[in-house]
C-alpha positions as semicolon CSV with decimal commas, in nm:
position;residue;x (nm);y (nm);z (nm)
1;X;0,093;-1,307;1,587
2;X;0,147;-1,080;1,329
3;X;-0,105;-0,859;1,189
4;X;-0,127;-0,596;0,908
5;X;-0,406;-0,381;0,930
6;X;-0,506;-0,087;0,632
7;X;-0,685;0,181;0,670
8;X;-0,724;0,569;0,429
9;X;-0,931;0,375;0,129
10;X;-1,269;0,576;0,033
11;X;-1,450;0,710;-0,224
12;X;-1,278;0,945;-0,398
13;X;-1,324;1,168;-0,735
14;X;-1,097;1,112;-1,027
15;X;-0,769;1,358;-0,983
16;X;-0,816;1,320;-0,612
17;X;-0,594;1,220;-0,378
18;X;-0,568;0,957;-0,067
19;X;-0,324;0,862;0,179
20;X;-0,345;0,477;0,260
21;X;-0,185;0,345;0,604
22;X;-0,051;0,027;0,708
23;X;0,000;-0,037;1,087
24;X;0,191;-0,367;1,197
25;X;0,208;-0,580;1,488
26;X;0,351;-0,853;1,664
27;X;0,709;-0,769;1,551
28;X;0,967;-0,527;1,466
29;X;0,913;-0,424;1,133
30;X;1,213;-0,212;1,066
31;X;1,430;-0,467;0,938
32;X;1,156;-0,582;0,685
33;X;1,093;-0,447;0,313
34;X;0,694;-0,368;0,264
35;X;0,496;-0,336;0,011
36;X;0,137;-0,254;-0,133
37;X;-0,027;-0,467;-0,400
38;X;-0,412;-0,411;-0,533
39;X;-0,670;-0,649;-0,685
40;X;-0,955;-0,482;-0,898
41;X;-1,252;-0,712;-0,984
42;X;-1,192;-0,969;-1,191
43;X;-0,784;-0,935;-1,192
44;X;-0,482;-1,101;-1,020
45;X;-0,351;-0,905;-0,748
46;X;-0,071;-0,694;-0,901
47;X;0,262;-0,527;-0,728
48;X;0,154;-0,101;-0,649
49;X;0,494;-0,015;-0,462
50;X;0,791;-0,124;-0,250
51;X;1,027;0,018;-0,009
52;X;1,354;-0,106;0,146
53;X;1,386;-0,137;0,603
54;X;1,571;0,221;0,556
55;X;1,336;0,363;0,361
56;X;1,633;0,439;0,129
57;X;1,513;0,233;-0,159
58;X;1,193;0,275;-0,335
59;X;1,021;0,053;-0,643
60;X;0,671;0,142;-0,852
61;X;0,483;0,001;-1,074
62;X;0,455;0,181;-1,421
63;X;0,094;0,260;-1,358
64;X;0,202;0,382;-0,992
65;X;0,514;0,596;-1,080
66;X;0,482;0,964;-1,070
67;X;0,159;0,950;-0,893
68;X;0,185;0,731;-0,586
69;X;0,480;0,792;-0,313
70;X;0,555;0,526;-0,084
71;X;0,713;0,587;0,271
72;X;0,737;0,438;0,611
73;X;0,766;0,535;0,969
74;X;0,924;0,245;1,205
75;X;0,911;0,418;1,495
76;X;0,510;0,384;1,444
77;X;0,536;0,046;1,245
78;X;0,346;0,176;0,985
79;X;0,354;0,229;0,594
80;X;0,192;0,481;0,387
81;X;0,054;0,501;0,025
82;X;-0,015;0,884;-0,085
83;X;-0,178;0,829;-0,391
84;X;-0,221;1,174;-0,615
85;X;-0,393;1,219;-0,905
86;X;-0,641;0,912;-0,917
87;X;-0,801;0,716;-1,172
88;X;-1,093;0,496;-1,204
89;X;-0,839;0,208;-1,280
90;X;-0,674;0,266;-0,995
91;X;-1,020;0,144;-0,824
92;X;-0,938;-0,192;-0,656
93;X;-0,861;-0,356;-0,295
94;X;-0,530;-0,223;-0,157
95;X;-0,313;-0,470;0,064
96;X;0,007;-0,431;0,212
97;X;0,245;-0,703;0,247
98;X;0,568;-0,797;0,400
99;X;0,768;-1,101;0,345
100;X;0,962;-1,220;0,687
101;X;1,032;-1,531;0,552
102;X;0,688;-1,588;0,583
103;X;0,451;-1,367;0,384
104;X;0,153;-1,184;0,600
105;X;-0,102;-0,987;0,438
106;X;-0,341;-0,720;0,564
107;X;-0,683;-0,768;0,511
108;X;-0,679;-0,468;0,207
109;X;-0,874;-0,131;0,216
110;X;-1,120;-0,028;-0,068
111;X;-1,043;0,235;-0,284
112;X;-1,301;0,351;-0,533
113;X;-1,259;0,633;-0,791
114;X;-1,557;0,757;-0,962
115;X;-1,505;0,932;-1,282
């Protein structure tokens, strides 16, 4: 069975920072590109960042570039989010995802940034 589970989202100031993590199981992960998406309230659950099975190739969104730095460890199965300098628009649900053929989803971690 494969399971993503999130973890890192908070409360957090505006200009503050967070690192979100994203631990898989039930497979290998290494040969799989991940990726985090968000959902604020009230909006359709938009693409945050992507990165390759190496690592070696990285994707943002406009709002995420410059600010957010995706990365992954496979020996620990896990992906990371450090998010710098945060808005209140970047308040929303943070999932992970990774498409095996099959798409799995975490359950998403809450990320709130007051102003």
């Amino acid at each position: 069975q494969v399971q993503l589970v999130e973890s890192g989202g908070g409360l957090v100031q505006a200009g503050g920072s967070l690192r979100l993590s994203c631990a898989a199981s039930g497979r290998t992960f290494s040969g799989y590109g991940m990726a985090w998406f968000r959902q604020a309230p009230g909006k359709e659950r938009e693409f945050v960042a992507r990165i390759s099975w190496s690592g070696g190739t990285k994707s943002y969104s406009d709002s995420a570039k410059g600010r957010f730095t995706i990365s992954r460890d496979n020996a620990k199965n896990t992906v990371y989010l450090q998010m710098t300098s945060l808005k209140p628009e970047d308040t929303a649900v943070y999932y992970c995802r990774v498409d095996m053929g099959l798409v799995y989803w975490g359950q998403g971690t809450q990320v709130t940034v007051a102003s």
